[in-house]
Biopython code that builds the backbone (N, CA, C, O; Angstrom):
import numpy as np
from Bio.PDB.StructureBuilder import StructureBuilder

atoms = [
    (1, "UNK", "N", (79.994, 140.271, 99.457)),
    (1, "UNK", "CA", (79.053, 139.417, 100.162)),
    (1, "UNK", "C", (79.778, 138.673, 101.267)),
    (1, "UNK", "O", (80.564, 137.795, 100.910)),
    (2, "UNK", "N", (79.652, 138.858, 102.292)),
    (2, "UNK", "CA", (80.469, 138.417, 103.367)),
    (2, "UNK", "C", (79.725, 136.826, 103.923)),
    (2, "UNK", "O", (80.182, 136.079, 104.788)),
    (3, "UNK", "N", (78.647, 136.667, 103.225)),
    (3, "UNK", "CA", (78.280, 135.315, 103.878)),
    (3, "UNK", "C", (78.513, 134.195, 102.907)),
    (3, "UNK", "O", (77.769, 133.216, 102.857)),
    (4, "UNK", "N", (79.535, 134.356, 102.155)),
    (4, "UNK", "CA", (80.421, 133.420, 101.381)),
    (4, "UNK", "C", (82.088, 133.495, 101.623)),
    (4, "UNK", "O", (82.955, 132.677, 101.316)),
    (5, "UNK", "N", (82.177, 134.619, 102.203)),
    (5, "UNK", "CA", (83.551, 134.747, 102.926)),
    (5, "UNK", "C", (84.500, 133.504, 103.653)),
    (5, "UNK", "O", (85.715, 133.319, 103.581)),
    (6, "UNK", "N", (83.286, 132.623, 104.486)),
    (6, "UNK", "CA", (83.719, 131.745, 105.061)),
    (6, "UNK", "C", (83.980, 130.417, 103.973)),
    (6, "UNK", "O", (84.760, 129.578, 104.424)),
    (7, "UNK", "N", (83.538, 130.189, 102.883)),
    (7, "UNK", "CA", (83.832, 129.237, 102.293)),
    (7, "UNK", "C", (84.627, 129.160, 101.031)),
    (7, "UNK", "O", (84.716, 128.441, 100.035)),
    (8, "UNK", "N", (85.359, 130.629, 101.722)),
    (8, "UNK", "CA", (86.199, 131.388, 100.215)),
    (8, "UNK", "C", (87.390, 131.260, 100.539)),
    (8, "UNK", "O", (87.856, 131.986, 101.417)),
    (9, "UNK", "N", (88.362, 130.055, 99.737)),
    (9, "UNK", "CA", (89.450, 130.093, 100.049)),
    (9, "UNK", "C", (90.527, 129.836, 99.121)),
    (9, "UNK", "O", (90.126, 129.322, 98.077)),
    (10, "UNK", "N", (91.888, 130.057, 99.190)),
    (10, "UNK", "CA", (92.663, 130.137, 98.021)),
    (10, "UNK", "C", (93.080, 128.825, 97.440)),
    (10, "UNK", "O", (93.121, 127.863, 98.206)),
    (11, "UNK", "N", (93.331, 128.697, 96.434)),
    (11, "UNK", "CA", (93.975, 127.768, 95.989)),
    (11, "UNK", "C", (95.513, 127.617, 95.174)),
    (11, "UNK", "O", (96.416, 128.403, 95.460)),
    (12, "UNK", "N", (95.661, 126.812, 94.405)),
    (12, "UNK", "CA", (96.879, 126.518, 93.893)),
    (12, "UNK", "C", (96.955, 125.555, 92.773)),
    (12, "UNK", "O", (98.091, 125.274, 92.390)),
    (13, "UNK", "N", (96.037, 125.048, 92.229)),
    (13, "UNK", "CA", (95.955, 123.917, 91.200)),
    (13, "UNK", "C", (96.126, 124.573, 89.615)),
    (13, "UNK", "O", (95.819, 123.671, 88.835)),
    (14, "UNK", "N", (96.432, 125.574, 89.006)),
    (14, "UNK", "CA", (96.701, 126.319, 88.010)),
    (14, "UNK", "C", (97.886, 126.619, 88.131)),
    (14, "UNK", "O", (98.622, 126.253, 87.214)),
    (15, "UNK", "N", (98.383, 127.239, 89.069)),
    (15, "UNK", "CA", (100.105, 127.263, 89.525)),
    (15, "UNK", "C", (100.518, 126.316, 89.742)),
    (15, "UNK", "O", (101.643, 126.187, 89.260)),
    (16, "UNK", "N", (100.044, 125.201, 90.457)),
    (16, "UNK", "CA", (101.044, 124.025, 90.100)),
    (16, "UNK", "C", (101.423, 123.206, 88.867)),
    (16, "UNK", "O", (102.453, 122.595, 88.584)),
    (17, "UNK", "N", (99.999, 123.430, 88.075)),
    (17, "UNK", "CA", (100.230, 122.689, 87.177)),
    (17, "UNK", "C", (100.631, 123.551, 85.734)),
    (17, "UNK", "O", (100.687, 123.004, 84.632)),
    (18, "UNK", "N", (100.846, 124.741, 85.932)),
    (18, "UNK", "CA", (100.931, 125.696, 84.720)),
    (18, "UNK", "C", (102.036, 126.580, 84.799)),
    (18, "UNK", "O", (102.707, 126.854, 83.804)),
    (19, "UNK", "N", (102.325, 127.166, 86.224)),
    (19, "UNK", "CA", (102.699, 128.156, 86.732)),
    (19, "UNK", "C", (101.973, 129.720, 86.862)),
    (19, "UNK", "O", (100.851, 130.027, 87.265)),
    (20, "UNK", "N", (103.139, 130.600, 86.327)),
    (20, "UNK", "CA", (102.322, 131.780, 86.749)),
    (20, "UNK", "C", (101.615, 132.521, 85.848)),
    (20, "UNK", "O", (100.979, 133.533, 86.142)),
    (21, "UNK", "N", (101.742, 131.876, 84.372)),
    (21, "UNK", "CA", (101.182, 132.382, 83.258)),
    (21, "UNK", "C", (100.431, 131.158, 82.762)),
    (21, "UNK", "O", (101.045, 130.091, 82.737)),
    (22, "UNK", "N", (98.799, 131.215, 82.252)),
    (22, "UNK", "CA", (98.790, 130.030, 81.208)),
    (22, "UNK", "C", (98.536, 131.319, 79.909)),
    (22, "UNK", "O", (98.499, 132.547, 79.982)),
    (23, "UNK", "N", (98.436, 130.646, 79.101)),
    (23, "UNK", "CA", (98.283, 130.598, 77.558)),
    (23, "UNK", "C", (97.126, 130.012, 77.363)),
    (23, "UNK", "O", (96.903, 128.817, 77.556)),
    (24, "UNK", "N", (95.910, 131.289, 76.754)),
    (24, "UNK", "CA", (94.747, 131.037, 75.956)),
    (24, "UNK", "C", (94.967, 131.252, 74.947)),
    (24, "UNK", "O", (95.862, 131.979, 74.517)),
    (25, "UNK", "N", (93.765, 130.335, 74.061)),
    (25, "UNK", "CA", (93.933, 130.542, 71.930)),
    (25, "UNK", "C", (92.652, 131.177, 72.468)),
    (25, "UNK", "O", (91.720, 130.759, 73.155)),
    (26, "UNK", "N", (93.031, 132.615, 71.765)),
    (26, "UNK", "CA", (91.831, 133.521, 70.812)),
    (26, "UNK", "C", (91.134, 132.923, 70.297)),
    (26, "UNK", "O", (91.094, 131.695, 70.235)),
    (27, "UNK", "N", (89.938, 134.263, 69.477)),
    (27, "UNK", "CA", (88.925, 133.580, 68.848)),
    (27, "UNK", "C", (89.628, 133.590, 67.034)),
    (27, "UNK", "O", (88.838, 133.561, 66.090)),
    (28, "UNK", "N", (90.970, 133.629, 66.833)),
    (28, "UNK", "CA", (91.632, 134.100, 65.837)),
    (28, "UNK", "C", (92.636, 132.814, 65.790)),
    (28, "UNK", "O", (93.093, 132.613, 64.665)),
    (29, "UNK", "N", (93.075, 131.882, 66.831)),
    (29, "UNK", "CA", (93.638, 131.048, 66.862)),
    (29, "UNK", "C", (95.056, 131.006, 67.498)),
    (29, "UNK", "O", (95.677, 129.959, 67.677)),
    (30, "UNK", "N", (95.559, 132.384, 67.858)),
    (30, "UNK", "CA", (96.602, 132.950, 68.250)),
    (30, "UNK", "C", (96.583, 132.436, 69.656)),
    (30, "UNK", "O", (95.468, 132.382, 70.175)),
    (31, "UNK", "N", (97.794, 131.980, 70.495)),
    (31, "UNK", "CA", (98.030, 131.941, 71.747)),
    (31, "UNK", "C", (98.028, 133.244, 72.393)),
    (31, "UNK", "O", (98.799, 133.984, 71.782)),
    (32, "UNK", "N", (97.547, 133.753, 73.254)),
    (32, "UNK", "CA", (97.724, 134.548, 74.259)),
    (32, "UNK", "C", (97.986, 134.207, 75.729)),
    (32, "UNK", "O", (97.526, 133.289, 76.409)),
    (33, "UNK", "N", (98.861, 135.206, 76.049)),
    (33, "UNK", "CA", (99.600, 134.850, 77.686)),
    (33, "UNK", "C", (98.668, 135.773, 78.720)),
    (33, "UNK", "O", (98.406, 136.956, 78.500)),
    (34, "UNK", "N", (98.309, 135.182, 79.641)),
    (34, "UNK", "CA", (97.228, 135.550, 81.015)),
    (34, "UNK", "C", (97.952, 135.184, 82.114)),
    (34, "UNK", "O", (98.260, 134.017, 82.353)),
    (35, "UNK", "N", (98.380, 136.574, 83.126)),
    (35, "UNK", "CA", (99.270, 136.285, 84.413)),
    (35, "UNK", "C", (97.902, 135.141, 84.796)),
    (35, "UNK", "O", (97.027, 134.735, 84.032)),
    (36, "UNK", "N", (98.077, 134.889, 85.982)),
    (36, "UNK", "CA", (97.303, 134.004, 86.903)),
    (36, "UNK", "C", (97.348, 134.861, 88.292)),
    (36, "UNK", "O", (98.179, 134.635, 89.171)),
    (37, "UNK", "N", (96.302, 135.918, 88.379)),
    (37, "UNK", "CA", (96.407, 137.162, 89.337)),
    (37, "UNK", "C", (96.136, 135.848, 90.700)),
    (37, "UNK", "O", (96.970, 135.616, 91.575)),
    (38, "UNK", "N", (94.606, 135.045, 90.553)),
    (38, "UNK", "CA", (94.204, 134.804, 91.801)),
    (38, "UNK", "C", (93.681, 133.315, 91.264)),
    (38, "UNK", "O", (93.475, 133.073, 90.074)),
    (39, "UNK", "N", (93.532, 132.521, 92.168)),
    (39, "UNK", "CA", (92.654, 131.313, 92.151)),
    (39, "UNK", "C", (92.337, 130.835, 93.210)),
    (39, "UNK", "O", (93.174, 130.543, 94.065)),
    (40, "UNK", "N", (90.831, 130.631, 93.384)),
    (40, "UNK", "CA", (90.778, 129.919, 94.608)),
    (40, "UNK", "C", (89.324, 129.380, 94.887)),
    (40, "UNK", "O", (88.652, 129.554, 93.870)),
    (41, "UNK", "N", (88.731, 128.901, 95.704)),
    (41, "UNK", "CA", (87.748, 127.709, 95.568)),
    (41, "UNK", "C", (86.601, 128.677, 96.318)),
    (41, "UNK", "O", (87.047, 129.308, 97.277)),
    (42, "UNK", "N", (85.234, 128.869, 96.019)),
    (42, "UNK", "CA", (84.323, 129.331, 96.363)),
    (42, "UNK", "C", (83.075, 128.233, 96.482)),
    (42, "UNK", "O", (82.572, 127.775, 95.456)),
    (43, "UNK", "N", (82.701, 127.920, 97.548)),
    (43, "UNK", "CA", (81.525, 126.553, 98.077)),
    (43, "UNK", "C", (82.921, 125.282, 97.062)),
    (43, "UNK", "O", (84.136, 125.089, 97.016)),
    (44, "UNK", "N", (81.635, 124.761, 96.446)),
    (44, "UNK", "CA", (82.288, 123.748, 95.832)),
    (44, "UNK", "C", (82.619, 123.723, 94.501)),
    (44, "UNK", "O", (82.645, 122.670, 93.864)),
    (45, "UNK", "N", (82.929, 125.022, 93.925)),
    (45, "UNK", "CA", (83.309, 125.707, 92.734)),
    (45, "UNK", "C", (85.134, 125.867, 92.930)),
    (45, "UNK", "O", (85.604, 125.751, 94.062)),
    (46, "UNK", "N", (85.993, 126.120, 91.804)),
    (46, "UNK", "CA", (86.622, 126.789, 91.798)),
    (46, "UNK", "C", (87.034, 127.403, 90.774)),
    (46, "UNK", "O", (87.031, 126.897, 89.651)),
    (47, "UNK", "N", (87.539, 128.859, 91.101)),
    (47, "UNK", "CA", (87.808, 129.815, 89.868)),
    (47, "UNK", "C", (89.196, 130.385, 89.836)),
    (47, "UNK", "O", (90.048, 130.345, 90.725)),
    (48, "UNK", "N", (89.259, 130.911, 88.668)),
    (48, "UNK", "CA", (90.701, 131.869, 88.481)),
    (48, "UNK", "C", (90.734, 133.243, 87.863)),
    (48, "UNK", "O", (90.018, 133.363, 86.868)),
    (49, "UNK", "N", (91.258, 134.062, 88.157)),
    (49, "UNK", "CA", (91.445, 135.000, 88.174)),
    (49, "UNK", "C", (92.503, 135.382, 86.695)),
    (49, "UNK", "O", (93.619, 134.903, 86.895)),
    (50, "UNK", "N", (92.435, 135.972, 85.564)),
    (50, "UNK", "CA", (93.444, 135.919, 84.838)),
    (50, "UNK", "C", (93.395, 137.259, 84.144)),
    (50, "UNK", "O", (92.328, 137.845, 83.968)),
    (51, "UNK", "N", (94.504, 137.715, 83.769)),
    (51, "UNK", "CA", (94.873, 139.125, 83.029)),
    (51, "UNK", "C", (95.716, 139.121, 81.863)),
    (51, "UNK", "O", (96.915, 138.843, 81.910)),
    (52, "UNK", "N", (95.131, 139.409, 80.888)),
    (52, "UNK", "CA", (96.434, 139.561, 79.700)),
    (52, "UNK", "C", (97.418, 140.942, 79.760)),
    (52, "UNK", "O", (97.613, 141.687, 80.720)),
    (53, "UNK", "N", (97.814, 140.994, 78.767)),
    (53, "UNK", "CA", (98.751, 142.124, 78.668)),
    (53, "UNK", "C", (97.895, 143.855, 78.234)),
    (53, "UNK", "O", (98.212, 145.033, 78.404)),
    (54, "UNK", "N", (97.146, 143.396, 77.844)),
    (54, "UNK", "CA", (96.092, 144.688, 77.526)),
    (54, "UNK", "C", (95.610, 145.249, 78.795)),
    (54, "UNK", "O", (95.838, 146.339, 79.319)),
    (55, "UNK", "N", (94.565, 143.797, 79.339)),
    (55, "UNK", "CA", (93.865, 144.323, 80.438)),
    (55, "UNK", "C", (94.631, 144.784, 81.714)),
    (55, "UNK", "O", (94.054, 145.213, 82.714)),
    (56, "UNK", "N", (96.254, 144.635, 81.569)),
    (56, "UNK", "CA", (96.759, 145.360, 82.863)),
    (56, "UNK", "C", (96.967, 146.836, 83.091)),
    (56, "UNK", "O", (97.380, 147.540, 84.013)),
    (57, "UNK", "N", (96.335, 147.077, 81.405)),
    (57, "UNK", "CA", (96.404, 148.894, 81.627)),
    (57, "UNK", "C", (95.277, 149.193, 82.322)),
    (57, "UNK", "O", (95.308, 150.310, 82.839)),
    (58, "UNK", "N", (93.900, 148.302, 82.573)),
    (58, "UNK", "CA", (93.120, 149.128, 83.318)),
    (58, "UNK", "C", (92.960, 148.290, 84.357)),
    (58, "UNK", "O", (91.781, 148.473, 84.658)),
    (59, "UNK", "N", (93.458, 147.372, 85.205)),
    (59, "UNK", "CA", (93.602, 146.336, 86.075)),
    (59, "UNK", "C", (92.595, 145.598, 85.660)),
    (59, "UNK", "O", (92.062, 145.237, 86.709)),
    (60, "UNK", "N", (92.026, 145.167, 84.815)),
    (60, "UNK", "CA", (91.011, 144.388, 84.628)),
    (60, "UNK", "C", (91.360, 142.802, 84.637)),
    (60, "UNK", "O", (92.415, 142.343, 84.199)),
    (61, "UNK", "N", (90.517, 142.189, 85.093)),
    (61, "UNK", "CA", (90.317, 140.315, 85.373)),
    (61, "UNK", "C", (89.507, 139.774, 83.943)),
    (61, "UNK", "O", (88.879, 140.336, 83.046)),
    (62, "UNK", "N", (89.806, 138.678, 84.190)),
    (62, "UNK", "CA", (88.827, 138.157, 83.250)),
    (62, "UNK", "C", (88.779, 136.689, 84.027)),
    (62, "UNK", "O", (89.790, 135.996, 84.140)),
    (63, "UNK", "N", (87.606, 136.336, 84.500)),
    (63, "UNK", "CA", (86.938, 135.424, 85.380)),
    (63, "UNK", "C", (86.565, 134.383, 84.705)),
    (63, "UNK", "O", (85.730, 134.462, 83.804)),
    (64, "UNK", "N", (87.488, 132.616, 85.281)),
    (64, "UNK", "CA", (87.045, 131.550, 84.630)),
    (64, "UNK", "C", (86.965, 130.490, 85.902)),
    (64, "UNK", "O", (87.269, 130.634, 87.086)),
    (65, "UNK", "N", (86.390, 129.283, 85.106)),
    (65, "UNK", "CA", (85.844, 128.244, 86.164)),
    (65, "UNK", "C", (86.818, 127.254, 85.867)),
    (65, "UNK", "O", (86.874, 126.767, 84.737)),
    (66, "UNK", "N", (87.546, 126.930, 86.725)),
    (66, "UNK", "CA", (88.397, 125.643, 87.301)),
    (66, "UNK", "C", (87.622, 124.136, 86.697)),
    (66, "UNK", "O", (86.573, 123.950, 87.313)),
    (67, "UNK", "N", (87.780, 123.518, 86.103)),
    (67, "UNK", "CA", (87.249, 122.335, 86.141)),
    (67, "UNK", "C", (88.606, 121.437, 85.995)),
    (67, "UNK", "O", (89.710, 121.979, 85.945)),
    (68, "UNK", "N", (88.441, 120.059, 85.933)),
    (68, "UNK", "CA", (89.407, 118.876, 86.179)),
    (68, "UNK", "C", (89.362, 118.257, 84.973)),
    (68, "UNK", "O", (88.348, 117.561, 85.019)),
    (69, "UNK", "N", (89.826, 118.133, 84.043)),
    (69, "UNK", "CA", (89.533, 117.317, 82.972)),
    (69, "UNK", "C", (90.117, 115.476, 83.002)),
    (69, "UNK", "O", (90.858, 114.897, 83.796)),
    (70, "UNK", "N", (89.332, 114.947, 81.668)),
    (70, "UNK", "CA", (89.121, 113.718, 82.502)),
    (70, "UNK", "C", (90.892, 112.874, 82.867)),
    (70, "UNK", "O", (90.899, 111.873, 83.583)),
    (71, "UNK", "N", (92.128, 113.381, 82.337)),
    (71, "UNK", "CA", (93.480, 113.037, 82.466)),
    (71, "UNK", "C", (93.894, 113.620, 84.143)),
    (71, "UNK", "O", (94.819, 113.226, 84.854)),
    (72, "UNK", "N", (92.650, 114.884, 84.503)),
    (72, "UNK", "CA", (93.006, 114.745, 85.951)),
    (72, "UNK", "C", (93.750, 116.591, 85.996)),
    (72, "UNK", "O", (93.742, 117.364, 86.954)),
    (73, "UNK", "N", (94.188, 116.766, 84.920)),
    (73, "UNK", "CA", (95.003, 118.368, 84.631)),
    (73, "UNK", "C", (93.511, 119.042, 84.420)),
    (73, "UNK", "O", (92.451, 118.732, 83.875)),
    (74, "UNK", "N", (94.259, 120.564, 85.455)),
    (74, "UNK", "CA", (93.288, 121.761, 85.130)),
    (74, "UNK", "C", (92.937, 122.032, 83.906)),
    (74, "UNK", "O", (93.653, 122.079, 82.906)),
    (75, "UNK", "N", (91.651, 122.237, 84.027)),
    (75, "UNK", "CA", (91.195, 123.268, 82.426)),
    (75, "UNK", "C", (90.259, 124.377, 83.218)),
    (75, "UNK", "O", (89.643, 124.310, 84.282)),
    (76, "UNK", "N", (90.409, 125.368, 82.290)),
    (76, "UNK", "CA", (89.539, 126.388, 82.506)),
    (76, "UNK", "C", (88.068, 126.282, 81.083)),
    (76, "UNK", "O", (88.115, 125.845, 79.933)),
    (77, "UNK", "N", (86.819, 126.960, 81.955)),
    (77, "UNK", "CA", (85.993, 126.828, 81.416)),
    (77, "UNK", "C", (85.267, 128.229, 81.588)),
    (77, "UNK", "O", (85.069, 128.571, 82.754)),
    (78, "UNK", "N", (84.797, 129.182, 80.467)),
    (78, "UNK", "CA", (83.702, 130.211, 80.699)),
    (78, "UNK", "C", (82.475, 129.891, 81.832)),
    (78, "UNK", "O", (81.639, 128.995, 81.950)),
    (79, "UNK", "N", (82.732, 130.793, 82.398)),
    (79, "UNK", "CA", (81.373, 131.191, 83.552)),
    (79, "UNK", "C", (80.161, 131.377, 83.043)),
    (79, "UNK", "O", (79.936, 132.515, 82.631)),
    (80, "UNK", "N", (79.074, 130.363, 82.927)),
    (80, "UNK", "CA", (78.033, 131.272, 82.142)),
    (80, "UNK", "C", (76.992, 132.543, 82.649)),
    (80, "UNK", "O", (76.697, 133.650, 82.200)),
    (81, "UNK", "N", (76.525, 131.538, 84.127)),
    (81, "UNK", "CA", (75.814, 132.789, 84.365)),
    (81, "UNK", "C", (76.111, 134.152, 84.862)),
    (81, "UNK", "O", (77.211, 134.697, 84.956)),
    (82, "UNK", "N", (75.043, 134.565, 85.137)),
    (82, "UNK", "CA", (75.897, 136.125, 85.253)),
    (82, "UNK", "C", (75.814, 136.454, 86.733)),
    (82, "UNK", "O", (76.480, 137.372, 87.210)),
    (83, "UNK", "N", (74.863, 135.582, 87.575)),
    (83, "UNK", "CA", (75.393, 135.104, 89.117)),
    (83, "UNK", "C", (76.582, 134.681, 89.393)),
    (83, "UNK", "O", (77.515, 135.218, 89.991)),
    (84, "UNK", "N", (76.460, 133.623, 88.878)),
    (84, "UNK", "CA", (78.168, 132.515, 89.049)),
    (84, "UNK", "C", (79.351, 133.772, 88.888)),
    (84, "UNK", "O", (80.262, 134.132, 89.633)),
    (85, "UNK", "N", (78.937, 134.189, 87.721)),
    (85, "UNK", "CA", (80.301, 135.348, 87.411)),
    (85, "UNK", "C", (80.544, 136.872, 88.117)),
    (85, "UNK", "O", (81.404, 137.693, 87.799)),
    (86, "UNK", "N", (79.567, 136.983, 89.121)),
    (86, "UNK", "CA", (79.238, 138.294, 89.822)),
    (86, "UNK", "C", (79.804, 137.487, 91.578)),
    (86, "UNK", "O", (80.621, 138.074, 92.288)),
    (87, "UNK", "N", (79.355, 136.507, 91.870)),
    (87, "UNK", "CA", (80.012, 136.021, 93.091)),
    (87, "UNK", "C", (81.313, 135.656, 93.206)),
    (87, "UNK", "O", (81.930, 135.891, 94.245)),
    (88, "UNK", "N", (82.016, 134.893, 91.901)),
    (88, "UNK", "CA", (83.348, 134.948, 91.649)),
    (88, "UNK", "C", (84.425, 136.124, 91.823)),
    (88, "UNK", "O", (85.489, 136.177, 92.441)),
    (89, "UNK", "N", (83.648, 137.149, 90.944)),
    (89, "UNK", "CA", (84.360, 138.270, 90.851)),
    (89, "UNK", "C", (84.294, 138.978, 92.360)),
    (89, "UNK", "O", (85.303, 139.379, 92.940)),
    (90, "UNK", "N", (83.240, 139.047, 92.784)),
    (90, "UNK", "CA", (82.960, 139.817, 94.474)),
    (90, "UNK", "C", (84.138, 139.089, 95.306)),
    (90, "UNK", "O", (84.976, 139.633, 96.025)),
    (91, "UNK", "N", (83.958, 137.494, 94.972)),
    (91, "UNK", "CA", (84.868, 136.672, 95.898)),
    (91, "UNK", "C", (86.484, 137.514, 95.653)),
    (91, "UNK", "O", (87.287, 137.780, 96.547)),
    (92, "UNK", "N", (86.630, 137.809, 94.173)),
    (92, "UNK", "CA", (87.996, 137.945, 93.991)),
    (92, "UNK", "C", (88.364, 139.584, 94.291)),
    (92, "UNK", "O", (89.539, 139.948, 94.332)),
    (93, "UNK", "N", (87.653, 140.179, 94.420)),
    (93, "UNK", "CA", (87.719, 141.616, 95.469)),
    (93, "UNK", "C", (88.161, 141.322, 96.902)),
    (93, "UNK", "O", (89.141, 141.794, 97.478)),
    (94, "UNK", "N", (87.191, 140.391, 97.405)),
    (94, "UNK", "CA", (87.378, 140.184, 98.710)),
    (94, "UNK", "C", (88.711, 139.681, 98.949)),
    (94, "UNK", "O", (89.266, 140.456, 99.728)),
    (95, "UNK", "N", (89.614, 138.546, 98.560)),
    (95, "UNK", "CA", (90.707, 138.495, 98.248)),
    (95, "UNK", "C", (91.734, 139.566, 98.249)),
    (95, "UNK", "O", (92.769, 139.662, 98.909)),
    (96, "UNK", "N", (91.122, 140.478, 97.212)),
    (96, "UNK", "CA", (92.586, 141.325, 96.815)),
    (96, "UNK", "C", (92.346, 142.417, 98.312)),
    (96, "UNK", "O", (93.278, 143.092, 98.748)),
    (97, "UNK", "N", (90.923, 142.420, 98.957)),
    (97, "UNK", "CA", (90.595, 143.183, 99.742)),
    (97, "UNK", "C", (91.263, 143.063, 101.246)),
    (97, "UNK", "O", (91.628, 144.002, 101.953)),
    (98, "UNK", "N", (91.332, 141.430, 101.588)),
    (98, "UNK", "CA", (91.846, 140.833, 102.518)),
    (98, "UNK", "C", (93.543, 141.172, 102.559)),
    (98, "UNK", "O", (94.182, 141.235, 103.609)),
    (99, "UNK", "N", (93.938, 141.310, 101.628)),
    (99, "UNK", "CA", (95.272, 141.116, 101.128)),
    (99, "UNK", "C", (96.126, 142.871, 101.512)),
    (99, "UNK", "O", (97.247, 143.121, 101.954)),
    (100, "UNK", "N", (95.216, 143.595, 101.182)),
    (100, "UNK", "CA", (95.752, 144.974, 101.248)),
    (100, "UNK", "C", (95.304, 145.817, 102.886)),
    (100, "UNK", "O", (95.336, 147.002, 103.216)),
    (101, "UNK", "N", (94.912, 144.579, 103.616)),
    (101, "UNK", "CA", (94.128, 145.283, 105.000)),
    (101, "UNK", "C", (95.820, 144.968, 106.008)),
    (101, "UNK", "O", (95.903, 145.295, 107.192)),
]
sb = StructureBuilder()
sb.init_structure("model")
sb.init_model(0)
sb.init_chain("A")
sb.init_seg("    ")
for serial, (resi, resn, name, xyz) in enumerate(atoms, 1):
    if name == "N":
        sb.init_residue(resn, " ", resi, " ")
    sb.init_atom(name, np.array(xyz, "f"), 0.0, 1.0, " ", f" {name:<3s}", serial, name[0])
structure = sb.get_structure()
């Protein structure tokens, strides 16, 4: 979608405050490690881009929402709708799209 292009831009607030991996708990309780492929701010949203060790056999993302929690440090939060999570993901094509031109 190119008429969100213009308000699609990268960020850095997960890498600064995490680096290049965070660590999610499963639904099992286990930590799991997620590179931090992409992050970056779409309108007045922002999202991240993250991959575990599985999903890099088929390049697959797994798409979350940036929020601020109230100490001020990133948290990530599930995307619910399935808009929100279809413009994110388009955004994060466009990205990897921009990147390889």
């Amino acid at each position: 979608m190119e008429d969100h292009a213009h308000a699609l831009k990268r960020i850095s607030v997960l890498k600064e405050a995490y680096g290049n991996e965070v660590l999610l708990v499963d639904e099992n309780g286990a930590e799991q490690p997620f590179a931090l492929k992409a992050e970056f701010s779409l309108g007045s949203r922002c999202y991240a881009a993250l991959q575990s060790p599985s999903m890099r056999k088929e390049d697959e993302v797994e798409m979350f929402l940036i929020v601020m929690g109230a100490d001020g440090t990133p948290q990530l939060e599930t995307i619910e709708g399935d808009e929100e999570w279809e413009a994110a993901s388009e955004a994060y094509d466009e990205l990897l799209f921009a990147e390889n031109v």
